[in-house]
C-alpha positions as CSV (number, residue, x, y, z in Angstrom):
1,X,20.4,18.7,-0.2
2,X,17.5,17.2,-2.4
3,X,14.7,20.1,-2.4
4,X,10.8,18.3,-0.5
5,X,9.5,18.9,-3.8
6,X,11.1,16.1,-5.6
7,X,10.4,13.8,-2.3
8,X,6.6,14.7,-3.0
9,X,6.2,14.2,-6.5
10,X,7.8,10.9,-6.4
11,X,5.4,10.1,-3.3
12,X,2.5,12.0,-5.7
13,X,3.7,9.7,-8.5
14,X,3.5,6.5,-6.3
15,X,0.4,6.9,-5.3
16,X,-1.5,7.6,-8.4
17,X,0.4,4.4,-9.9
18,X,-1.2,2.4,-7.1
19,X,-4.2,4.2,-7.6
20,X,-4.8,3.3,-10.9
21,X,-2.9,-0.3,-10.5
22,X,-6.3,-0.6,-8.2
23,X,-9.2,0.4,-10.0
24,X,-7.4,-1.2,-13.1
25,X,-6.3,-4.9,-12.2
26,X,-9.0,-7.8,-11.6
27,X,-6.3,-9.7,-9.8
28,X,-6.4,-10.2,-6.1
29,X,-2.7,-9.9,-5.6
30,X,-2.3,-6.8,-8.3
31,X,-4.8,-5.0,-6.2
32,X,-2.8,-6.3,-3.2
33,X,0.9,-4.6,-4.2
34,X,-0.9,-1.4,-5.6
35,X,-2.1,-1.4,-1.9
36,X,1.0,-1.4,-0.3
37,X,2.5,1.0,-3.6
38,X,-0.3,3.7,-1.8
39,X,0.7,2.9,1.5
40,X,4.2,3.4,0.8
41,X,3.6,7.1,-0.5
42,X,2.2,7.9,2.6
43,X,5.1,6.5,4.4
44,X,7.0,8.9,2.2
45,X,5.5,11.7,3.0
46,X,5.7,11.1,6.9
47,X,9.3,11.0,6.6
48,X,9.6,14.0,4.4
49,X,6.9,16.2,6.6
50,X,9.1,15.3,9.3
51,X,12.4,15.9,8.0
52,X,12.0,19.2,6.8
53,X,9.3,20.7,9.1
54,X,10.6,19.3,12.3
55,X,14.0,18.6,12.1
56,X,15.4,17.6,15.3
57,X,12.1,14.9,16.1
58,X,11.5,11.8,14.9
59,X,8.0,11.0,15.3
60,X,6.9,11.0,11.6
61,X,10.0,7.8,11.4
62,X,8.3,6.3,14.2
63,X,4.6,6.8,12.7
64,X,6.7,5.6,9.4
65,X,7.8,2.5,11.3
66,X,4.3,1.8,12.6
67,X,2.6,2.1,9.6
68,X,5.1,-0.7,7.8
69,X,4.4,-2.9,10.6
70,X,0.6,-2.9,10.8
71,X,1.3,-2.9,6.6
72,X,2.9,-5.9,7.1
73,X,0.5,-7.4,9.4
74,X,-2.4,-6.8,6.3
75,X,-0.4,-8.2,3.8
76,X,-0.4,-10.9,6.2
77,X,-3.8,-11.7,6.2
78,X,-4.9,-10.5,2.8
79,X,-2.1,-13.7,1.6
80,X,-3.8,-16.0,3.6
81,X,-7.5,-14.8,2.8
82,X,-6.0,-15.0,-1.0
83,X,-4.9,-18.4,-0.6
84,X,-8.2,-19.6,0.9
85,X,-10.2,-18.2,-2.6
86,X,-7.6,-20.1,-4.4
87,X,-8.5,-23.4,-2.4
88,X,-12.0,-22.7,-2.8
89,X,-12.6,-21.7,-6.5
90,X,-9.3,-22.0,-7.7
91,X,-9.1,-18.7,-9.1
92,X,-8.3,-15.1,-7.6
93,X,-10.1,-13.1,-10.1
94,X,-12.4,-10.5,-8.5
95,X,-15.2,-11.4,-11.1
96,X,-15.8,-14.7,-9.9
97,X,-15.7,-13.7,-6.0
98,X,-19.5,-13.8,-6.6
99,X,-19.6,-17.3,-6.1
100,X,-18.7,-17.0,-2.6
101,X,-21.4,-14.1,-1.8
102,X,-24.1,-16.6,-1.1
């Protein structure tokens, strides 16, 4: 049986790559997947809490399983509020968001 160490330093690992994808990318869509990179380390780490502290339950999987859905449902609209800056400026740079601010 794999030790809940190793689950949380590859969680701790995933979430300081999206971290750092974050504050390092100028691209809407980079900052998008590094995003859903941090969001999926905390997905870990319900599943792992869960799994070795409580055992017999399952409502870190079903926390888990809500937290991919309403994931999905902001990846949903961050697309489609993406797509509109395209239309508008044709670009999805963060630098030139400025454009739209007034």
């Amino acid at each position: 049986m794999i030790k809940m160490e190793y689950y949380l330093v590859v969680s701790t690992i995933l979430m300081f790559v999206g971290i750092y994808g974050f504050v390092t990318r100028r691209n809407l869509l980079a900052m998008l997947i590094s995003v859903e990179l941090i969001l999926n380390s905390v997905d870990i780490n319900f599943v792992v809490f869960n799994r070795f502290l409580f055992p017999g339950q399952l409502e870190g999987f079903f926390f888990s399983l809500f937290a991919i859905g309403v994931s999905a449902a902001e990846t949903a609209v961050a697309i489609a509020i993406i797509i509109n800056i395209y239309r508008n400026i044709r670009n999805i740079e963060v630098k030139n968001l400025r454009e739209m601010k007034w």
